[in-house]
C-alpha positions in Angstrom: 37.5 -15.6 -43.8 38.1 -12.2 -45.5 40.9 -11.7 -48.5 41.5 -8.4 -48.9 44.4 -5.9 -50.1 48.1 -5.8 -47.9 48.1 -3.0 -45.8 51.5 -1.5 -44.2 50.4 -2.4 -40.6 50.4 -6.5 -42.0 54.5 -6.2 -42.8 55.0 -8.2 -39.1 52.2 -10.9 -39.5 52.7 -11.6 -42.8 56.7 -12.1 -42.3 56.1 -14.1 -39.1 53.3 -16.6 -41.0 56.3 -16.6 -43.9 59.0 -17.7 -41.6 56.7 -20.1 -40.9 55.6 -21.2 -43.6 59.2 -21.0 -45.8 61.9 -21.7 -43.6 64.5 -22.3 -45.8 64.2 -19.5 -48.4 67.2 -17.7 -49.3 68.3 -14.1 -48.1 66.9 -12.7 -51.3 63.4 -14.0 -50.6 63.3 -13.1 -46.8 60.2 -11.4 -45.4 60.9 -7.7 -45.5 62.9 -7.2 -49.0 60.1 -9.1 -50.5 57.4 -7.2 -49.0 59.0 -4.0 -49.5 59.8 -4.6 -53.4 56.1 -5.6 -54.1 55.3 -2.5 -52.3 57.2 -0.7 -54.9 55.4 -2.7 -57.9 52.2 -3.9 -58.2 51.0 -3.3 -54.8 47.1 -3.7 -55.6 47.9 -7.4 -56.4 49.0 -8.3 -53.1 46.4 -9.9 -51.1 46.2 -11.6 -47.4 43.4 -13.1 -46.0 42.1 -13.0 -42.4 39.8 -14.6 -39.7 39.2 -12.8 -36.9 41.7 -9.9 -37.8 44.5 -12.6 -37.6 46.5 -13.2 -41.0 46.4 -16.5 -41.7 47.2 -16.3 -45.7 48.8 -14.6 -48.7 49.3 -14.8 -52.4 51.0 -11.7 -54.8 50.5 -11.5 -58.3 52.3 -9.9 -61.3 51.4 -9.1 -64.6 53.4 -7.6 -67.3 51.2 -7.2 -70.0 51.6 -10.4 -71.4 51.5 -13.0 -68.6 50.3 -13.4 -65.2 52.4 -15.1 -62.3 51.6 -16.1 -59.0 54.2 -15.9 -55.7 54.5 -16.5 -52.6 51.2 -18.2 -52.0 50.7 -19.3 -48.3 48.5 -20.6 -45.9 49.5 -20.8 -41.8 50.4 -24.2 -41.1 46.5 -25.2 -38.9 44.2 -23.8 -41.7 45.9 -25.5 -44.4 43.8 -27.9 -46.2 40.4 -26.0 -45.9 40.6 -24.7 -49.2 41.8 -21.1 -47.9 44.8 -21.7 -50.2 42.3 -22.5 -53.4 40.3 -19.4 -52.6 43.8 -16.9 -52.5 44.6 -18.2 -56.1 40.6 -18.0 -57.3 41.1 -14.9 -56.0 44.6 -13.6 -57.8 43.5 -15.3 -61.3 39.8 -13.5 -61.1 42.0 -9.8 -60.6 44.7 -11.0 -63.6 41.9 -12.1 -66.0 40.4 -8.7 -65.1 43.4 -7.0 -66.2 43.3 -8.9 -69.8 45.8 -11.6 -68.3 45.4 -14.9 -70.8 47.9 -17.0 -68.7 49.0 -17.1 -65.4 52.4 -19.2 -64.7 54.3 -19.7 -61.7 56.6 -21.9 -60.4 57.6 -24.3 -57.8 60.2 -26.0 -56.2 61.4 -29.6 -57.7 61.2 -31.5 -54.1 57.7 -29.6 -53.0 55.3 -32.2 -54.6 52.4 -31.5 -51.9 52.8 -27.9 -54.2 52.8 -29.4 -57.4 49.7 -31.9 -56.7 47.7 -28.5 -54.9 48.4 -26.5 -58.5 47.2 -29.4 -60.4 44.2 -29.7 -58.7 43.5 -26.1 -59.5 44.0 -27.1 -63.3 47.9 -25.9 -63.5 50.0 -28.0 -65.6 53.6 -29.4 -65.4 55.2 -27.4 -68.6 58.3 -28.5 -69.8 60.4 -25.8 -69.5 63.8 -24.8 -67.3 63.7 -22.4 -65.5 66.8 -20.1 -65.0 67.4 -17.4 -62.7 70.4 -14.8 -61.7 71.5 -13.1 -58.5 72.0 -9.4 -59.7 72.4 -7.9 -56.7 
């Protein structure tokens, strides 16, 4: 297994493992407008991992300065499980501490517990907070 940088020539693999992986995200999350606007920002903290030259997992990161947050973590369906998911967030929180990142959020959907219990294993907490967003665009 080999996590390394997003490179152009992933755009079709990763979208096809998120399809997968996130069926039912919304129009503004699909594959391509995601992978092009990370492209635009932050592109060194967007990471996929490999075996055998096939994509298998991905995780992007953000950091503003002041806090850390983790996206679109996921793992292909028949390697999940084996801890490749673990080692793509070790990974993104070992590049955001480098970067002087003291705390790393990120959020997850309400009726994903399998999420909520894999974050908590990796010492995230359940913060009471709500969360609000808005459609701009």
């Amino acid at each position: 297994m080999n996590i390394r940088p997003y490179q152009e020539s992933d755009a079709e693999s990763v979208s096809a493992l998120w399809d997968e992986v996130f069926p039912n995200n919304p129009s503004h999350s699909s594959p391509k407008l995601v992978i092009s606007q990370k492209l635009a920002v932050q592109p060194e903290l967007f990471f996929v991992t490999e075996i055998n030259s096939v994509i298998i997992g991905t995780i992007m990161a953000g950091y503003d300065g002041h806090r850390g947050w983790l996206y679109t973590v996921a793992v292909s369906p028949q390697y999940q499980r084996q801890g490749i998911g673990s080692k793509l967030v070790r990974h993104a929180e070992r590049v955001l501490i480098a970067m002087g990142c003291l705390k790393i959020n990120l959020q997850v959907r309400v009726s994903n517990a399998e999420a909520v219990e894999f974050y908590r294993k990796l010492g995230y907490l359940v913060e009471e907070r709500i969360s609000m967003g808005k459609l701009v665009a």
